[in-house]
PyMOL commands that place a pseudoatom at each C-alpha (Angstrom):
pseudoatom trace, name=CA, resn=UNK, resi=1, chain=A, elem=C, hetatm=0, pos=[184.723, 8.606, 226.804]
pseudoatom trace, name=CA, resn=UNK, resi=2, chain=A, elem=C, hetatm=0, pos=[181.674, 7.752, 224.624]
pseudoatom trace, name=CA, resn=UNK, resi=3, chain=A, elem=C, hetatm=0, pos=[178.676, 9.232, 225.988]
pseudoatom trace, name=CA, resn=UNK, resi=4, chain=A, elem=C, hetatm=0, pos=[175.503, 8.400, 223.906]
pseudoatom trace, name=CA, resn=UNK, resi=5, chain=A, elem=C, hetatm=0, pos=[172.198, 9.767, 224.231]
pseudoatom trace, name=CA, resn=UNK, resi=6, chain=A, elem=C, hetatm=0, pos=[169.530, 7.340, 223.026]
pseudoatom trace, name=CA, resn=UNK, resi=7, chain=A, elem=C, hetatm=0, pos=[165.986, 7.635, 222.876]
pseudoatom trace, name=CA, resn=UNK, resi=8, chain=A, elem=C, hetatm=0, pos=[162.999, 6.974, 220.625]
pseudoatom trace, name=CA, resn=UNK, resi=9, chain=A, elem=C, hetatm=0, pos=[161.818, 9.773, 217.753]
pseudoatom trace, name=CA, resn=UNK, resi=10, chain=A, elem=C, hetatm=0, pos=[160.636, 12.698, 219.358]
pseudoatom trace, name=CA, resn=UNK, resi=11, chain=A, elem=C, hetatm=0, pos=[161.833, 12.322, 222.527]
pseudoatom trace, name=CA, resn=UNK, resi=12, chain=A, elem=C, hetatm=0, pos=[164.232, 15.611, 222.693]
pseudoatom trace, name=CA, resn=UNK, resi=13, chain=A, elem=C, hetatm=0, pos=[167.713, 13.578, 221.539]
pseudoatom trace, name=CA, resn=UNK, resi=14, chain=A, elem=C, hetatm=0, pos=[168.542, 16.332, 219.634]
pseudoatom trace, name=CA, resn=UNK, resi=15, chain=A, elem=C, hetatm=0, pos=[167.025, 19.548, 221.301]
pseudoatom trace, name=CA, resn=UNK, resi=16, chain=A, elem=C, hetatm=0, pos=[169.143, 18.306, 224.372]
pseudoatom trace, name=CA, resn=UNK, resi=17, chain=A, elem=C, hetatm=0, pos=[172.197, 18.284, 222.718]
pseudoatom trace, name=CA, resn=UNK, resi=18, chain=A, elem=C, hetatm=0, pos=[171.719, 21.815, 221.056]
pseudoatom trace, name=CA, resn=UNK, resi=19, chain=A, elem=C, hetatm=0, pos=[171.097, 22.799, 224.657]
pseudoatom trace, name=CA, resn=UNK, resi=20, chain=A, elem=C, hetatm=0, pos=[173.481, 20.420, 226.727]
pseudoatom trace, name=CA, resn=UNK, resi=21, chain=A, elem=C, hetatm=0, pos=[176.572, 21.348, 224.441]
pseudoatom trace, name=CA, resn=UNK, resi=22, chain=A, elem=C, hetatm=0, pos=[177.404, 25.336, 225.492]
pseudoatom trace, name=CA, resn=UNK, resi=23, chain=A, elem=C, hetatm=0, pos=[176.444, 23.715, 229.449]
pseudoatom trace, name=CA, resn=UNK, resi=24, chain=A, elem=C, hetatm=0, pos=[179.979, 21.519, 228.336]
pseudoatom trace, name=CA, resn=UNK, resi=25, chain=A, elem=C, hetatm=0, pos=[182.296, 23.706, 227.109]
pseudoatom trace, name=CA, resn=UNK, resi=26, chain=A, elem=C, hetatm=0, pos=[185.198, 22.461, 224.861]
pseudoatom trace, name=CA, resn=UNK, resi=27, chain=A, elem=C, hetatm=0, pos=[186.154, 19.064, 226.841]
pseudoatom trace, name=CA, resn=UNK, resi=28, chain=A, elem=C, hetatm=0, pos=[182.868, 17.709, 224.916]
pseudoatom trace, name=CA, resn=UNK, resi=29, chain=A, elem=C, hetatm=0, pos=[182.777, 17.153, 221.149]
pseudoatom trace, name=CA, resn=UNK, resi=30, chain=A, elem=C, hetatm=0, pos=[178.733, 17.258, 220.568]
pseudoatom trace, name=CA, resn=UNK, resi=31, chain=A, elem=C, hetatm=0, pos=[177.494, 15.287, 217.459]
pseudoatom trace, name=CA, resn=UNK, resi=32, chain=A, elem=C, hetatm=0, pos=[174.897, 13.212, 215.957]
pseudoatom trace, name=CA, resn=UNK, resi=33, chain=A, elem=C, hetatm=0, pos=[174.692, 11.299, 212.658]
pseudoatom trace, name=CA, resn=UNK, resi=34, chain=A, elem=C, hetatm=0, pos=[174.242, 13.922, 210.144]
pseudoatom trace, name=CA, resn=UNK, resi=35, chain=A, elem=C, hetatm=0, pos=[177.715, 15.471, 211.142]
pseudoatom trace, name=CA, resn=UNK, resi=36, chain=A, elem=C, hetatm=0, pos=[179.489, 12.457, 209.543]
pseudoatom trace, name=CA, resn=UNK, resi=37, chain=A, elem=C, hetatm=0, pos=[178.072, 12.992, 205.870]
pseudoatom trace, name=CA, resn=UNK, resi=38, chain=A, elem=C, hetatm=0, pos=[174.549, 12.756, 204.019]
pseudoatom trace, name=CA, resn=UNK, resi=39, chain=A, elem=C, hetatm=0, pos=[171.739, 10.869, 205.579]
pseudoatom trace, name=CA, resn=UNK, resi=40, chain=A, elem=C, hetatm=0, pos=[171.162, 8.126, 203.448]
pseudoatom trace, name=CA, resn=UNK, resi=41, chain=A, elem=C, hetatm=0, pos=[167.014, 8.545, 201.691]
pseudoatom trace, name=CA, resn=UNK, resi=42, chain=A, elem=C, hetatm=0, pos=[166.624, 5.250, 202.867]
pseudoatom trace, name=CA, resn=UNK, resi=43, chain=A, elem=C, hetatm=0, pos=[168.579, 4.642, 206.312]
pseudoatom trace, name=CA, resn=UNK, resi=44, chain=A, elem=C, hetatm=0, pos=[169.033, 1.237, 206.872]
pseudoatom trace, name=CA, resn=UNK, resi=45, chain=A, elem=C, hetatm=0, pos=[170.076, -0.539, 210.634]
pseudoatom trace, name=CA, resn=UNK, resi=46, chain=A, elem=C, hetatm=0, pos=[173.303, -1.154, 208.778]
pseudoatom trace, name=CA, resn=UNK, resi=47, chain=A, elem=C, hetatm=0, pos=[174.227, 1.921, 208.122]
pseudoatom trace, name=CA, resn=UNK, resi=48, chain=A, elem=C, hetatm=0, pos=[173.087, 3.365, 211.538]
pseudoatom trace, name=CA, resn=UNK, resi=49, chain=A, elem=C, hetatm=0, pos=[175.547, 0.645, 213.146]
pseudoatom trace, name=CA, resn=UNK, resi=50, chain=A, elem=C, hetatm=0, pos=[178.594, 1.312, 210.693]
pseudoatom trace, name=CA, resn=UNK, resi=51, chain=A, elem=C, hetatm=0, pos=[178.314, 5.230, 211.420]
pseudoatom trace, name=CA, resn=UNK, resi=52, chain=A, elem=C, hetatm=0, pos=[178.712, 4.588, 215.184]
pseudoatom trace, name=CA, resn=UNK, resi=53, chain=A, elem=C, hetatm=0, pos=[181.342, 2.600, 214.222]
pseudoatom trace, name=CA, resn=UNK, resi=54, chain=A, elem=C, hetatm=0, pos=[183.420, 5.526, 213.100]
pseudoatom trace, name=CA, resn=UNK, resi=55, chain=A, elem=C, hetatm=0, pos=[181.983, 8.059, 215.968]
pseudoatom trace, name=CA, resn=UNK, resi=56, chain=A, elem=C, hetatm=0, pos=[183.610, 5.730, 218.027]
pseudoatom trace, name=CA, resn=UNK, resi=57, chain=A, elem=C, hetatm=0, pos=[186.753, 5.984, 216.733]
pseudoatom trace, name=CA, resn=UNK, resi=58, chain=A, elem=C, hetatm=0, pos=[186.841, 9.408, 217.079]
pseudoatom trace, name=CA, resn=UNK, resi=59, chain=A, elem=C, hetatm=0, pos=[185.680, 9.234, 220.479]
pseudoatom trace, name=CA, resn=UNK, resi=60, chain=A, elem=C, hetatm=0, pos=[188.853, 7.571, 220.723]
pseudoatom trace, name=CA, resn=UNK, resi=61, chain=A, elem=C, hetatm=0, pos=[190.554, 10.233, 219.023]
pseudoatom trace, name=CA, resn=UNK, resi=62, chain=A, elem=C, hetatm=0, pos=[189.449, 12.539, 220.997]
pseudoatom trace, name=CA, resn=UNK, resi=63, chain=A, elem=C, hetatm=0, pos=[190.014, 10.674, 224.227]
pseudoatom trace, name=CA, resn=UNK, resi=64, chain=A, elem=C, hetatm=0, pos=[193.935, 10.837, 223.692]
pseudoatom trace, name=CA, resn=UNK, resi=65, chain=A, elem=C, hetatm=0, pos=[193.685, 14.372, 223.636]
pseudoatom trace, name=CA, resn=UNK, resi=66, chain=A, elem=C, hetatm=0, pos=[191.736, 14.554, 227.333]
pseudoatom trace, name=CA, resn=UNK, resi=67, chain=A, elem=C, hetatm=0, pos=[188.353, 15.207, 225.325]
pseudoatom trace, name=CA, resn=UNK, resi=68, chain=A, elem=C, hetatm=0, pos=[185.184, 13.027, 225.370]
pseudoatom trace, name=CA, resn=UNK, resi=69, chain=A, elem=C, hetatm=0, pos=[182.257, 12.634, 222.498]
pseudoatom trace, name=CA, resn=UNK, resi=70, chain=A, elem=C, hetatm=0, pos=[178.405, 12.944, 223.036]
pseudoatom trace, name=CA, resn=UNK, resi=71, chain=A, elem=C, hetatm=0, pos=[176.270, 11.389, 220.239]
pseudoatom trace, name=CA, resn=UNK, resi=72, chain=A, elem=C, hetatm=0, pos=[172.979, 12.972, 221.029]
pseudoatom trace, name=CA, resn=UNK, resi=73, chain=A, elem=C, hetatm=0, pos=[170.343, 12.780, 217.989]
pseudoatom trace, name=CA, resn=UNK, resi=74, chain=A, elem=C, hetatm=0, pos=[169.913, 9.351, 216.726]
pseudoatom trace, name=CA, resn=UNK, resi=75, chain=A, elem=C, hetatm=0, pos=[168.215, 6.568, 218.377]
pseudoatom trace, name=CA, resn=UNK, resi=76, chain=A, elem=C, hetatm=0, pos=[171.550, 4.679, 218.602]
pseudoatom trace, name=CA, resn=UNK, resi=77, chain=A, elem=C, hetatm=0, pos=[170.514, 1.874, 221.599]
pseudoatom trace, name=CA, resn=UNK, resi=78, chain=A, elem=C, hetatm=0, pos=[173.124, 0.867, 223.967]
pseudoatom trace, name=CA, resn=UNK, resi=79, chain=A, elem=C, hetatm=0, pos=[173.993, -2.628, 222.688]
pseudoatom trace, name=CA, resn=UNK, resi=80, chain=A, elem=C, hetatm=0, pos=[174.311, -0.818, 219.248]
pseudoatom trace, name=CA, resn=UNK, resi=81, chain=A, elem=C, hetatm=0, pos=[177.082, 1.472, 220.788]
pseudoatom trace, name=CA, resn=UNK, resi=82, chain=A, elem=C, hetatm=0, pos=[178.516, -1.379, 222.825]
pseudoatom trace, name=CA, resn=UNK, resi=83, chain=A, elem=C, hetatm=0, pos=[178.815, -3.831, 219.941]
pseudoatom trace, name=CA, resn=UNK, resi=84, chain=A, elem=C, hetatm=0, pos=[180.636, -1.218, 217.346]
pseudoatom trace, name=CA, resn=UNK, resi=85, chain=A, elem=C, hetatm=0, pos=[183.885, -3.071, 216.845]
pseudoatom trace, name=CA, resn=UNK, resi=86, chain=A, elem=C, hetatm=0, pos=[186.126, -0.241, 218.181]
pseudoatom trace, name=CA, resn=UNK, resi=87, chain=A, elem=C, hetatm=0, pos=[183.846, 0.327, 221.587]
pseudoatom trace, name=CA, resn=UNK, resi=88, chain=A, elem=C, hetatm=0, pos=[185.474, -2.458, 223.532]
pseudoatom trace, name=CA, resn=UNK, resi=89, chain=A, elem=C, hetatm=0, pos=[188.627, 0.204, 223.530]
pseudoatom trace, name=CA, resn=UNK, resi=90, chain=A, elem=C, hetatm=0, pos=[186.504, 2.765, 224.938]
pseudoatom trace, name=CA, resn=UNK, resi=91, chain=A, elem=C, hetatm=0, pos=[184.689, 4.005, 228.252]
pseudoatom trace, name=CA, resn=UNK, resi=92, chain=A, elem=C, hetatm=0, pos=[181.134, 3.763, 226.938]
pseudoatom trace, name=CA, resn=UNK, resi=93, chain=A, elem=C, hetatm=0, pos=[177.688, 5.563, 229.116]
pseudoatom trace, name=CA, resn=UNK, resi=94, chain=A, elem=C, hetatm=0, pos=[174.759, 5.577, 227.915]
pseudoatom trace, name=CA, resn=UNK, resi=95, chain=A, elem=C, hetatm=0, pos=[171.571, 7.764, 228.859]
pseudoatom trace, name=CA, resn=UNK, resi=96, chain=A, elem=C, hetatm=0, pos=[167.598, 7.003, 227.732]
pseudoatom trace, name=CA, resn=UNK, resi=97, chain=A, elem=C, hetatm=0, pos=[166.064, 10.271, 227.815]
pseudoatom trace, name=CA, resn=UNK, resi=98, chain=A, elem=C, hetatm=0, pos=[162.569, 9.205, 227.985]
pseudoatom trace, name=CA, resn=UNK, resi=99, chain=A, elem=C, hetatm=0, pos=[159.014, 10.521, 227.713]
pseudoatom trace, name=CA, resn=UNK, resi=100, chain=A, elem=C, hetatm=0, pos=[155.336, 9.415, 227.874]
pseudoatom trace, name=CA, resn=UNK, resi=101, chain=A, elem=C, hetatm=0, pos=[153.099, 8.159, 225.240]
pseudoatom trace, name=CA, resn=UNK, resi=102, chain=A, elem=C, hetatm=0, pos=[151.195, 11.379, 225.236]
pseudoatom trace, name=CA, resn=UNK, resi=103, chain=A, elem=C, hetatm=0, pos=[153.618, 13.653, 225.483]
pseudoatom trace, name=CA, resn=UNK, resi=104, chain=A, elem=C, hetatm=0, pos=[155.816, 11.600, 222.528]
pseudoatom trace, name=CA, resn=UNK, resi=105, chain=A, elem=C, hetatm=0, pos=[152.099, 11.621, 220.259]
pseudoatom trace, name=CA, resn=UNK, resi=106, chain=A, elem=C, hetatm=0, pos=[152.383, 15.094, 220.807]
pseudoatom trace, name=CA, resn=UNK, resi=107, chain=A, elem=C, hetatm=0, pos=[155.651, 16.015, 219.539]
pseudoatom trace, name=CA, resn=UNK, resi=108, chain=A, elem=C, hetatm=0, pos=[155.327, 13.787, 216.937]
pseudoatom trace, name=CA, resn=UNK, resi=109, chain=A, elem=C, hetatm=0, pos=[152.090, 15.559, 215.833]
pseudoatom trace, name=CA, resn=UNK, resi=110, chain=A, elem=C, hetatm=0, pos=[153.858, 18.833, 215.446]
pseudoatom trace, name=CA, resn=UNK, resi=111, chain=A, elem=C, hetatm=0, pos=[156.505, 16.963, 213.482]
pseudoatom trace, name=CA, resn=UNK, resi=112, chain=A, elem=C, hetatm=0, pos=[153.859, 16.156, 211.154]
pseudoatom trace, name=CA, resn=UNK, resi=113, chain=A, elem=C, hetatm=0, pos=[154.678, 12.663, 211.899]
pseudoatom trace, name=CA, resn=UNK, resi=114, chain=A, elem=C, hetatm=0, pos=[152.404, 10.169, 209.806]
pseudoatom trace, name=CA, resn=UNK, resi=115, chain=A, elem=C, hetatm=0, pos=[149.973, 8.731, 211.899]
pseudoatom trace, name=CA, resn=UNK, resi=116, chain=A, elem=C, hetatm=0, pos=[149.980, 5.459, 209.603]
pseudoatom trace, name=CA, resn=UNK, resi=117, chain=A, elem=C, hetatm=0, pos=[153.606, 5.065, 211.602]
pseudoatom trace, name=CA, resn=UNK, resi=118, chain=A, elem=C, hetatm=0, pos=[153.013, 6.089, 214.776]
pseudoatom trace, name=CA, resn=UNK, resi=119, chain=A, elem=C, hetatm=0, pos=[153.018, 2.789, 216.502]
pseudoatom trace, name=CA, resn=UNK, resi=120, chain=A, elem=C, hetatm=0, pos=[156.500, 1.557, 215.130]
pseudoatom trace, name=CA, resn=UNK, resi=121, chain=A, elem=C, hetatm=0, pos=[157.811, 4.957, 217.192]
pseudoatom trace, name=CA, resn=UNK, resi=122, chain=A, elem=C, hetatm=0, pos=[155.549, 3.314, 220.556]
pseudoatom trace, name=CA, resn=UNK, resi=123, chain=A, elem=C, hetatm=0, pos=[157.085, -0.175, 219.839]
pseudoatom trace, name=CA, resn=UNK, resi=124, chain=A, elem=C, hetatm=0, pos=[160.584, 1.258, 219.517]
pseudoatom trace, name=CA, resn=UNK, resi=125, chain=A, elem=C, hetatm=0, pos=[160.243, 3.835, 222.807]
pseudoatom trace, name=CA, resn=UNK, resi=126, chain=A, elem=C, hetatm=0, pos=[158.722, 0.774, 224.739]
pseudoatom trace, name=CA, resn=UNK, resi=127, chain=A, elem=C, hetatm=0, pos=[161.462, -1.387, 223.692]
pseudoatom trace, name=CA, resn=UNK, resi=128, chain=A, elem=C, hetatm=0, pos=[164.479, 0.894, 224.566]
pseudoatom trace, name=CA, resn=UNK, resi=129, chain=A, elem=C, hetatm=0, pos=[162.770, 1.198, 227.972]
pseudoatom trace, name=CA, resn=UNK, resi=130, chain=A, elem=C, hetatm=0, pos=[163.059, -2.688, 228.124]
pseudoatom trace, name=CA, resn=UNK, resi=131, chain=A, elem=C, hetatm=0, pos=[166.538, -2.444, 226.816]
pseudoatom trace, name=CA, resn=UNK, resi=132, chain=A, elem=C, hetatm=0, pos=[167.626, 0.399, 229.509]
pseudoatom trace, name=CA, resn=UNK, resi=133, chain=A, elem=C, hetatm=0, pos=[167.399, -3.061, 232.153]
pseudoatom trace, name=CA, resn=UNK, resi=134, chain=A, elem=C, hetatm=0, pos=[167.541, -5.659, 230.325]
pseudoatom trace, name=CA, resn=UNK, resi=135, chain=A, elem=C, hetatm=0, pos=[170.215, -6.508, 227.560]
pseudoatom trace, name=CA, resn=UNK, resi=136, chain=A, elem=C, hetatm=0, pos=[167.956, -10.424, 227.074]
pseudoatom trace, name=CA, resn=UNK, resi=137, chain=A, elem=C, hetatm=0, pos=[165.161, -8.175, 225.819]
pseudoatom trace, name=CA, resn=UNK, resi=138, chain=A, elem=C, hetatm=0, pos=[164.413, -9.110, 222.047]
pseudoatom trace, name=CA, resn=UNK, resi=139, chain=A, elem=C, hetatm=0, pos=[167.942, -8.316, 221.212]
pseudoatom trace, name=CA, resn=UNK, resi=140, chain=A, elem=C, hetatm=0, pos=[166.682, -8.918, 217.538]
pseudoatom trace, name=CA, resn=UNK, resi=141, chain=A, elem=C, hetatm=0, pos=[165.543, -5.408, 217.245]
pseudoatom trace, name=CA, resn=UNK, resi=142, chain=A, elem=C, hetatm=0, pos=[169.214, -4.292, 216.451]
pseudoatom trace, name=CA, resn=UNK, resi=143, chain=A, elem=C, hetatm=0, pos=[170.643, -7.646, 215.200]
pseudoatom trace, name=CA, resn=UNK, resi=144, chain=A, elem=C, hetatm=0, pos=[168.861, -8.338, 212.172]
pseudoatom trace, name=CA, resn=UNK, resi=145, chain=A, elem=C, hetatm=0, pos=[169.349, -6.859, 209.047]
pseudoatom trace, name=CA, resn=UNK, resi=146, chain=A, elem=C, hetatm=0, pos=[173.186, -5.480, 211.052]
pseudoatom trace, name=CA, resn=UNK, resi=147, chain=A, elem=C, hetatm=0, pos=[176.306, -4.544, 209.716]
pseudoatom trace, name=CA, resn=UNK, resi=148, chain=A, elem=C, hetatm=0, pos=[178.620, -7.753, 209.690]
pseudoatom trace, name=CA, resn=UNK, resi=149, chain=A, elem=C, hetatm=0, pos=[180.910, -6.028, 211.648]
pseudoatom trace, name=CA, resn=UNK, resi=150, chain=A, elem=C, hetatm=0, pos=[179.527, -5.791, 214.676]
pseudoatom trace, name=CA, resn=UNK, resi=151, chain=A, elem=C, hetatm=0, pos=[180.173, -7.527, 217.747]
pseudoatom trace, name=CA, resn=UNK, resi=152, chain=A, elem=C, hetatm=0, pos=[177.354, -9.021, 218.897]
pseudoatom trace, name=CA, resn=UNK, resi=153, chain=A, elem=C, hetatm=0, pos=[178.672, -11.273, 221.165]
pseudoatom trace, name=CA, resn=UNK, resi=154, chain=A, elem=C, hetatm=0, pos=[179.779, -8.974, 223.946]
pseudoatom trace, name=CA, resn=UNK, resi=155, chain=A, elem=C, hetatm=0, pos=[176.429, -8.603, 225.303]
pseudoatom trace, name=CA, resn=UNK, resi=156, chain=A, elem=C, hetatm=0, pos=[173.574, -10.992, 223.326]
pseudoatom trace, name=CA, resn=UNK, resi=157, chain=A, elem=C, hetatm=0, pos=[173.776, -14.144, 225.121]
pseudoatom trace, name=CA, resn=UNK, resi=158, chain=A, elem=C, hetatm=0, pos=[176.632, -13.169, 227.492]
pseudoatom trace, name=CA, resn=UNK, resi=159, chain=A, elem=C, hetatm=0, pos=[176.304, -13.242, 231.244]
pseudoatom trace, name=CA, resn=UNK, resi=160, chain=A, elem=C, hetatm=0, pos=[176.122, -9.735, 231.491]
pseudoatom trace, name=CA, resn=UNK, resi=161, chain=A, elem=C, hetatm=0, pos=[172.774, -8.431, 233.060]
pseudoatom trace, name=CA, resn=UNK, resi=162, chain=A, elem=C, hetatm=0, pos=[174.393, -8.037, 236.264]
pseudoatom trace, name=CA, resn=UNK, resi=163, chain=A, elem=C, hetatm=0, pos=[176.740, -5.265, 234.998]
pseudoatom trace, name=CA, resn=UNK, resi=164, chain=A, elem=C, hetatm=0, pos=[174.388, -3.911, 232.366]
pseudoatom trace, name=CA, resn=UNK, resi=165, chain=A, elem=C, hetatm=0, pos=[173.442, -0.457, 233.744]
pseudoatom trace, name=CA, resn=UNK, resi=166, chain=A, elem=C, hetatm=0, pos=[173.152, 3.063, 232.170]
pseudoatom trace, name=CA, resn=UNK, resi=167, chain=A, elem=C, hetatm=0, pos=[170.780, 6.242, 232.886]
pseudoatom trace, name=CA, resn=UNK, resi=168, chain=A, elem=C, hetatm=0, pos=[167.312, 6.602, 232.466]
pseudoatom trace, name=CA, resn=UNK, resi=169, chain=A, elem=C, hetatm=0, pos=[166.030, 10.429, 231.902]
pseudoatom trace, name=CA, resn=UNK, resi=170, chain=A, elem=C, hetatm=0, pos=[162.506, 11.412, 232.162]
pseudoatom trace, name=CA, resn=UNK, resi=171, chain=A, elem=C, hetatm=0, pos=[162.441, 14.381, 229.919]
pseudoatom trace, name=CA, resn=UNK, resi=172, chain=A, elem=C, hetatm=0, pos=[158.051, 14.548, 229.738]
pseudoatom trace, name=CA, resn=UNK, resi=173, chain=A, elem=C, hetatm=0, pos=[157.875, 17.499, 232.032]
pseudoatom trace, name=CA, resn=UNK, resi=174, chain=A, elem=C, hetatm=0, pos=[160.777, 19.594, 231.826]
pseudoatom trace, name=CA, resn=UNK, resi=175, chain=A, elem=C, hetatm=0, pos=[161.564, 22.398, 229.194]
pseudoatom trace, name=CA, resn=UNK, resi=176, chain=A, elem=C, hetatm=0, pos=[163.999, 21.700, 226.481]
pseudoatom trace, name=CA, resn=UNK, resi=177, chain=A, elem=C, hetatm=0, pos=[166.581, 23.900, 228.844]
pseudoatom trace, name=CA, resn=UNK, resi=178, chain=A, elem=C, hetatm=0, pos=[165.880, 21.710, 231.666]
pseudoatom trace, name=CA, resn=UNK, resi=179, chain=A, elem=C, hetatm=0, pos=[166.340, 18.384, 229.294]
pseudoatom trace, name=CA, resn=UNK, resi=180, chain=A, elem=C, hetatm=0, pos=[169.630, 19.794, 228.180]
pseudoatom trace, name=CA, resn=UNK, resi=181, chain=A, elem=C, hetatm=0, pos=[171.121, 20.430, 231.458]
pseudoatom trace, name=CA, resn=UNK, resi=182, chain=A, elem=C, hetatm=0, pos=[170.003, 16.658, 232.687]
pseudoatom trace, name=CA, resn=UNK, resi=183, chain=A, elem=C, hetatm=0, pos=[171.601, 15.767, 229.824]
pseudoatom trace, name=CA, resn=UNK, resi=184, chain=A, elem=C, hetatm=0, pos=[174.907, 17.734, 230.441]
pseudoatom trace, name=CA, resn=UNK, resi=185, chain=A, elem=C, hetatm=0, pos=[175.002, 17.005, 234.097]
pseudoatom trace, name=CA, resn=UNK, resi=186, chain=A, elem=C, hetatm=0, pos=[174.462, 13.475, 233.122]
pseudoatom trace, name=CA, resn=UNK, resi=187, chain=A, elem=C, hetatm=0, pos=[177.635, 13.606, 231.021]
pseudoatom trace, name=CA, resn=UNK, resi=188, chain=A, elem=C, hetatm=0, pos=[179.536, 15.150, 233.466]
pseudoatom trace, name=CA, resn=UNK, resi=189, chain=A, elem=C, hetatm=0, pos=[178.353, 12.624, 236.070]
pseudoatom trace, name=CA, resn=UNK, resi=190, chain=A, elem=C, hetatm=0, pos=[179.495, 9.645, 233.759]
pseudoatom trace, name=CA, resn=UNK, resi=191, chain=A, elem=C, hetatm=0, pos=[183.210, 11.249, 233.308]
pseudoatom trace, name=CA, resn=UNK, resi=192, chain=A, elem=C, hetatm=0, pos=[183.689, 12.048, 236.699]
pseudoatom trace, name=CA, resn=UNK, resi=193, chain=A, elem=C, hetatm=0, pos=[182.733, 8.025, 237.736]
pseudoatom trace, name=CA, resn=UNK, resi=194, chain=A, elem=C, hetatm=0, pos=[179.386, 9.303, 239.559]
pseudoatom trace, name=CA, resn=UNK, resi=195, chain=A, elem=C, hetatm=0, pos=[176.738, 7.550, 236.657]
pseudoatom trace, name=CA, resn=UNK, resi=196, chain=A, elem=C, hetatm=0, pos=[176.920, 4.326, 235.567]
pseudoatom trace, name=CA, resn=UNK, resi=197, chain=A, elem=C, hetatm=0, pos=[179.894, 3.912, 232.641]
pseudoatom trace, name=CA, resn=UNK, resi=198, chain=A, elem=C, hetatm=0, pos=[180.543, 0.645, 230.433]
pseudoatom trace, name=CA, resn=UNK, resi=199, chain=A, elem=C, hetatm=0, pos=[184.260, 0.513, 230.921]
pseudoatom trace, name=CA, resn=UNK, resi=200, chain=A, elem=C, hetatm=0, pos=[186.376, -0.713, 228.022]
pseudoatom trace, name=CA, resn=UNK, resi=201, chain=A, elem=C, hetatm=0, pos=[186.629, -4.602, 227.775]
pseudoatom trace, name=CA, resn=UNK, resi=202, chain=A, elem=C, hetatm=0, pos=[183.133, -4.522, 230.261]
pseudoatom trace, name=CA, resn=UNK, resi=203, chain=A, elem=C, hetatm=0, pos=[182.226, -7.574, 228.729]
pseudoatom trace, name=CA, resn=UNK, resi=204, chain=A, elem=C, hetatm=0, pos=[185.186, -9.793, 229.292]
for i in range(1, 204): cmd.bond("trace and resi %d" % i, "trace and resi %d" % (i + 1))
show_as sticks, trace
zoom trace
């Protein structure tokens, strides 16, 4: 299985995953971006969606050998994971660990975030939120400037909000420990059938 952990900057993606992975033991393969080679100085939407694009496949990978992948670190949405060309081959779940404005301003101000920026990380947090229920909502926040490659189709525009459903984590009051094990429990939830999964071909 593919288990993805999205969420806007600053919200924890990758603090949970530092803590979530020893919770997991060896069945889980714990990655995000950065694993897969240099970080481009400009990242672009494109290459965001073609790097998923090979996670996937090794989710895949590792799924022949009774072993699943988390991608916990990137703000990878979960049309973007459903729409890499390989996913439809692939259990996918998804989980939005969340937070509140405050707490997000916060974190954000010991990252030495620039304020001048601060509202495209609000606009993006507020939108995944929308996403988390609703796959109609602006989809064009992922589509445009894409990587040709990716299946849009299988959710934008499809008569699928009936079966769209993943995991919503409020992470605002809860130590990074306590984010990592909701994370990890989370993944073992989704493998066991007990959280909601996007099984391969969901969309047909």
């Amino acid at each position: 299985m593919l288990l993805v952990v999205s969420g806007a900057s600053g919200t924890g993606k990758t603090t949970a995953r530092f803590h979530a992975a020893p919770l997991l033991g060896d069945r889980f393969h714990a990655v995000e971006l950065w694993h897969y080679g240099p970080i481009p100085a400009v990242p672009t939407i494109a290459w965001r969606q073609e790097s998923v694009e090979r996670i996937t496949q090794d989710a895949i990978a590792l799924e022949a050998q009774g072993r699943h992948l988390l991608l916990a670190g990137d703000p990878i949405p979960a049309g973007e994971a459903l729409a890499a060309p390989s996913a439809d081959r692939i259990d996918v779940a998804v989980c939005l660990l969340d937070v509140r404005e405050d707490v997000l301003d916060a974190r954000l101000d010991a990252q030495d975030d620039p304020p001048a920026i601060r509202h495209l990380h609000h606009g993006f947090a507020a939108w995944l939120r929308h996403h988390a229920t609703d796959p109609d909502y602006v989809p064009e926040a992922v589509t445009n400037d894409a990587w040709p490659s990716m299946q849009w189709g299988r959710w934008v525009g499809a008569d699928v909000a009936d079966r769209w459903a993943m995991t919503v984590v409020d992470a605002s009051d809860v130590t990074p420990e306590q984010a990592g094990a909701a994370v990890a429990d989370w993944a073992r939830a989704a493998v066991a059938g007990d959280a909601p999964v996007f099984r391969a071909g969901w969309h047909r």
